[in-house]
C-alpha positions, 0 to 999 in steps of 0.5 A: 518521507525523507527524499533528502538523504540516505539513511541507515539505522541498525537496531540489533538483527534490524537494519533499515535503509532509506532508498527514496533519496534515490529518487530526491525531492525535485523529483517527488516535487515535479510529480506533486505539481504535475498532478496539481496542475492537471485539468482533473487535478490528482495527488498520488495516494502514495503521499498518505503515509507520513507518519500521521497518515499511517497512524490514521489508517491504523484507525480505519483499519479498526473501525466497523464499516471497514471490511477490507482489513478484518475480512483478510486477517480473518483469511489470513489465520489460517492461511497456512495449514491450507497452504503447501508453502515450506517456510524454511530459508525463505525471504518474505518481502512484504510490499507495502507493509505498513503495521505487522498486524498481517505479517503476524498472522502469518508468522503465528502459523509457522514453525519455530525452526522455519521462523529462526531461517525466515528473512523479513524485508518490509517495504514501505515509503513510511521509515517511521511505519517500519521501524515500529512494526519492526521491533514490534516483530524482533519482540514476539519472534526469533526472525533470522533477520529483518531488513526494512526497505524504505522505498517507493516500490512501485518506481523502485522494485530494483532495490529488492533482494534477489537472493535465495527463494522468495514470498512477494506479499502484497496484502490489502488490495494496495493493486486496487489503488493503481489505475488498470494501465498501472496495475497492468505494467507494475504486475508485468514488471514484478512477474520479471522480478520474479525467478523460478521458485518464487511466489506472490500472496496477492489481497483482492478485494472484489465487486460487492453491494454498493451499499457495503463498498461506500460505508467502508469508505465514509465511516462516521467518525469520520477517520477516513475524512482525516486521512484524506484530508492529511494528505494535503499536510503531507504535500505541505511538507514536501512542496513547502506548500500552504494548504489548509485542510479546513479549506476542504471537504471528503469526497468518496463513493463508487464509480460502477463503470470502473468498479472503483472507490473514488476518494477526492477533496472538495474544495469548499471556497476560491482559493490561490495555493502556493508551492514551493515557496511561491515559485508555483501558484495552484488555483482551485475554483470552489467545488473543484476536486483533487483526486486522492484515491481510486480503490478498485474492486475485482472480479475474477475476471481479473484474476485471471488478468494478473496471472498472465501479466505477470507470467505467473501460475494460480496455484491455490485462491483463499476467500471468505464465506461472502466471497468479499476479498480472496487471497490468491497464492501465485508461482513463478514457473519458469 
């Protein structure tokens, strides 16, 4: 996560331009410590995908208890033959990106004249994240282009490009992450974003057995428990902090009155935590926890909710046969 200075690197039809210096490292550090000194202490979840951190989600995303991923990619295959969506010069910004694993299930379905007009824009706070899923793509398809955006999308939507007809994909229920006031204004903020003939392909994923929901998040090999954990290694990095992750224990389970997966760290003693060199000192008492990650869960209901924040129309809705997690295919009117 380079805050520090701009950075572009050109790889053949590859270009990838780091936008998060725009925002600068004081800035990053103000948010960290305003959370970390918050009376319910938080860390934006945001802060996971350090080249480590996307690495270990790629592991989650593998594992038997983690439906989200596989139920999706399973919609997701044959996503297009069900769709009416003509491919031909058109820009797909794909928010928060991460691996090319979804994008490539959507890439296989389409034609080899449309791929060859077809410009990639991958979005993601991980430079690292997206020049290996970019040249994993140049490698298995004749793209015209592919232009990573390194960025911190939901502060940042003003550095997408605005030309030509565009596909906004925001895949695995990454909306769920925000609080409801945050999905709420970042939804209204993309619908304005938005012109006439463009679209958003939206993962959700909904309500379902408690059971089901708290195993997805507290699998026993305990990569979930990593990848929380290495968040702290992340904040070490950029507040020149000194955490030690074995100070703390992983918390997640279903808060029902919110209809949200709550990820938190446990710290397991009494400790003093220095930031920025000393400059700021973070007290944790033991049993205090810092919130890392809500995960909301839909219904349809808030389907319906996106729809009008954005501005936007449902044109077609794409589920599994547990009705687990839906694909909703939006368009910009007017």
């Amino acid at each position: 996560m380079n805050y520090l200075e701009e950075q572009i690197i050109s790889i053949g039809k590859i270009r990838i331009k780091n936008h998060l210096a725009d925002i600068g490292i004081e800035t990053v550090r103000a948010e960290i410590i305003k959370g970390l000194k918050a009376p319910k202490k938080y860390i934006s979840s945001k802060f996971f995908y350090d080249e480590k951190g996307s690495q270990l989600f790629e592991e989650i995303t593998q594992l038997a208890e983690y439906y989200p991923t596989r139920t999706e990619k399973k919609i997701l295959s044959s996503f297009v033959k069900n769709s009416s969506i003509d491919f031909t010069d058109l820009s797909i910004i794909e928010l928060g990106s991460g691996d090319s694993s979804k994008i490539k299930l959507l890439l296989k379905q389409i034609s080899q004249n449309s791929l060859s007009s077809i410009r990639y824009f991958p979005v993601d706070i991980s430079a690292s994240a997206i020049l290996k899923s970019s040249e994993e793509l140049m490698q298995e398809f004749e793209l015209k282009s592919i232009t990573g955006i390194v960025a911190d999308f939901v502060h940042q939507l003003n550095v997408l490009p605005k030309a030509g007809r565009r596909l906004f994909c925001f895949f695995g229920s990454t909306i769920g992450n925000f609080r409801k006031a945050e999905q709420k204004k970042f939804i209204t903020e993309l619908g304005n974003e938005m012109q006439a003939g463009d679209a958003l392909l939206l993962g959700m994923d909904m309500v379902k057995d408690i059971s089901v929901l708290e195993k997805a998040y507290n699998d026993e090999k305990g990569v979930t428990a990593a990848f929380n954990k290495n968040i702290l290694n992340v904040i070490n990095a950029l507040c020149n902090a000194n955490f030690d992750i074995d100070d703390f224990e992983h918390i997640a389970f279903y808060n029902q009155a919110e209809n949200r997966i709550e990820m938190h760290l446990k710290a397991l003693k009494e400790m003093d935590v220095s930031l920025n060199s000393g400059f700021n000192i973070i007290h944790l008492r033991k049993g205090e926890k810092i919130h890392t990650e809500n995960s909301h869960k839909f219904t349809d209901k808030d389907i319906k909710s996106i729809e009008k924040w954005g501005n936007l129309k449902i044109k077609n809705i794409f589920t599994d046969e547990n009705r687990w997690f839906k694909l909703i295919y939006f368009v910009k009117s007017r």
